[in-house]
C-alpha positions in Angstrom: -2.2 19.3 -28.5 -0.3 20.8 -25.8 -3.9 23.0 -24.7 -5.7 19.4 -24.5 -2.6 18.0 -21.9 -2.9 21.1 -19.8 -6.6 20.9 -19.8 -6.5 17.6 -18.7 -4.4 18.0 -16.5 -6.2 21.1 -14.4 -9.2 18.8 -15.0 -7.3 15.4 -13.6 -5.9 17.7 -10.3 -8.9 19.2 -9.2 -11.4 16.6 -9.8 -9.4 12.7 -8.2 -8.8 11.7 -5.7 -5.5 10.4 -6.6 -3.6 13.5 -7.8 -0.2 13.0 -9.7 2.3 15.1 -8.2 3.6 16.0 -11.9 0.6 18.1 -12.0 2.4 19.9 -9.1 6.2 19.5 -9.4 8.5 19.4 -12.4 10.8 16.2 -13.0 8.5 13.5 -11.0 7.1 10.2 -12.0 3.8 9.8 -10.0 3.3 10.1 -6.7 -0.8 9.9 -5.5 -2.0 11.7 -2.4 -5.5 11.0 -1.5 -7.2 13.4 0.4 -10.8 11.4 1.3 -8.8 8.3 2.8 -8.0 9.4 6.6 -7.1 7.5 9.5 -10.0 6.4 10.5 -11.3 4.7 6.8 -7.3 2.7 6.6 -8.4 1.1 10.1 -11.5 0.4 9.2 -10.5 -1.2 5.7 -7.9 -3.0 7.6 -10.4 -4.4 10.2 -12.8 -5.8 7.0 -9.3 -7.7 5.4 -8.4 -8.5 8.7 -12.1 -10.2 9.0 -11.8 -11.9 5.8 -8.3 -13.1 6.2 -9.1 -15.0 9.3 -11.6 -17.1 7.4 -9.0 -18.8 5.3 -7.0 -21.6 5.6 -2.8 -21.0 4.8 -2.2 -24.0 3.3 -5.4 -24.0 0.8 -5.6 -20.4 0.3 -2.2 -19.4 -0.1 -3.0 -16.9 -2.9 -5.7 -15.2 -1.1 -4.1 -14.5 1.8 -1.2 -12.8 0.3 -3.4 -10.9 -1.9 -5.4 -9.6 1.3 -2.0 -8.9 3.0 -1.0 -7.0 0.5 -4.2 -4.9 0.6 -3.8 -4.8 4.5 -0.2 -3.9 4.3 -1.1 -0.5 2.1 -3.6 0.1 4.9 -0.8 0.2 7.3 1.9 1.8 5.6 -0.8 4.6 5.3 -1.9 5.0 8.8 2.4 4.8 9.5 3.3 7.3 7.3 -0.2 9.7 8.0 1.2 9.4 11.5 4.7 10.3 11.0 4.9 12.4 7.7 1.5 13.7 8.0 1.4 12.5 4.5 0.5 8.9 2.3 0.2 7.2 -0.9 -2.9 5.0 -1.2 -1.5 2.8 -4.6 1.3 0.6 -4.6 2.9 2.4 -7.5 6.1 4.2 -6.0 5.2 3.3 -2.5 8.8 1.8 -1.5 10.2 4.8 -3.5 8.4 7.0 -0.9 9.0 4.9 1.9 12.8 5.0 1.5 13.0 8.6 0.7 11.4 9.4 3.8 13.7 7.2 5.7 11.1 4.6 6.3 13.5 1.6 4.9 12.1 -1.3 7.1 8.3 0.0 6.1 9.9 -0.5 2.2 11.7 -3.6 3.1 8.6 -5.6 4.4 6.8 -3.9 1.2 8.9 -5.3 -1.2 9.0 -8.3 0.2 5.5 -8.8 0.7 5.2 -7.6 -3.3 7.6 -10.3 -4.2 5.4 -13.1 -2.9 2.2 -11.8 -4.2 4.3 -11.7 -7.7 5.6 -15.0 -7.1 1.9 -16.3 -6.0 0.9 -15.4 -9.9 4.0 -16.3 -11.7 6.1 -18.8 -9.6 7.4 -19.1 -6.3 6.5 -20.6 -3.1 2.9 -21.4 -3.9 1.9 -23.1 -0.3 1.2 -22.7 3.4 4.8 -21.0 3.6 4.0 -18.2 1.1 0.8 -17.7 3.1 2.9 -17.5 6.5 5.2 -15.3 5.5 2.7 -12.6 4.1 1.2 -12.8 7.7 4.7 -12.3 9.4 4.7 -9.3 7.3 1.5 -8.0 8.6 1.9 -8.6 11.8 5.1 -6.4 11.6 3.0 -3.3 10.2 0.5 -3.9 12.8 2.6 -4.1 15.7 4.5 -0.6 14.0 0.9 0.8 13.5 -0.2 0.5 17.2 3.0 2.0 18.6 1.7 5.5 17.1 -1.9 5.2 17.2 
């Protein structure tokens, strides 16, 4: 049994994208590192959500636009963090863990609050224009950080 997990595992690290950093360190949850998305693809991923997002209306597609937010604020946060650790996590999982123990606490604040409306657009909430304003707010907050270091 415990040959198959360690097979698995030297399998899993050296053959994602997304590695878990239990393969690497000893008491960790999961933290993913990709090594193919740079720079260059999160502003170009960005500028395709950024695209699509202008094409909707806030107050009749309320639960698009936070769900492209959300994808646009992982964008962000990545090109943030690439910029200033030299390091990101391209999956939500853990990514306000990271951001506060690398003493980006407004990066994790605007994270967890965008997260909270994209929960609340799927299982309560504000479910209206202002749920679609405020995950722009958010955005425009990365982007605004984003530009200062690019």
């Amino acid at each position: 049994m415990y040959d198959f997990f360690y097979l698995f595992c030297y399998i899993l690290h050296n053959s994602v994208t997304y590695k878990p950093i239990y393969l690497n360190r000893v008491n960790s949850i999961i933290n993913y590192r990709s090594d193919l998305m740079n720079i260059d693809k999160h502003i170009k991923k960005v500028k395709r959500l950024e695209s699509s997002l202008k094409k909707l209306d806030v107050d009749n597609d309320w639960e698009s636009i936070v769900e492209i937010c959300y994808g646009i604020s992982l964008n962000f946060i990545a090109i943030i963090c690439e910029k200033k650790l030299n390091k990101h996590i391209d999956t939500h999982k853990g990514l306000s863990r990271f951001l506060d123990e690398n003493d980006l606490n407004k990066l994790s604040t605007w994270f967890r609050e965008l997260d909270i409306l994209r929960q609340g657009r799927w299982y309560g909430g504000k479910n209206n224009g202002d749920t679609a304003r405020i995950a722009i707010s958010i955005i425009e907050k990365l982007k605004i950080e984003s530009e200062k270091l690019l």
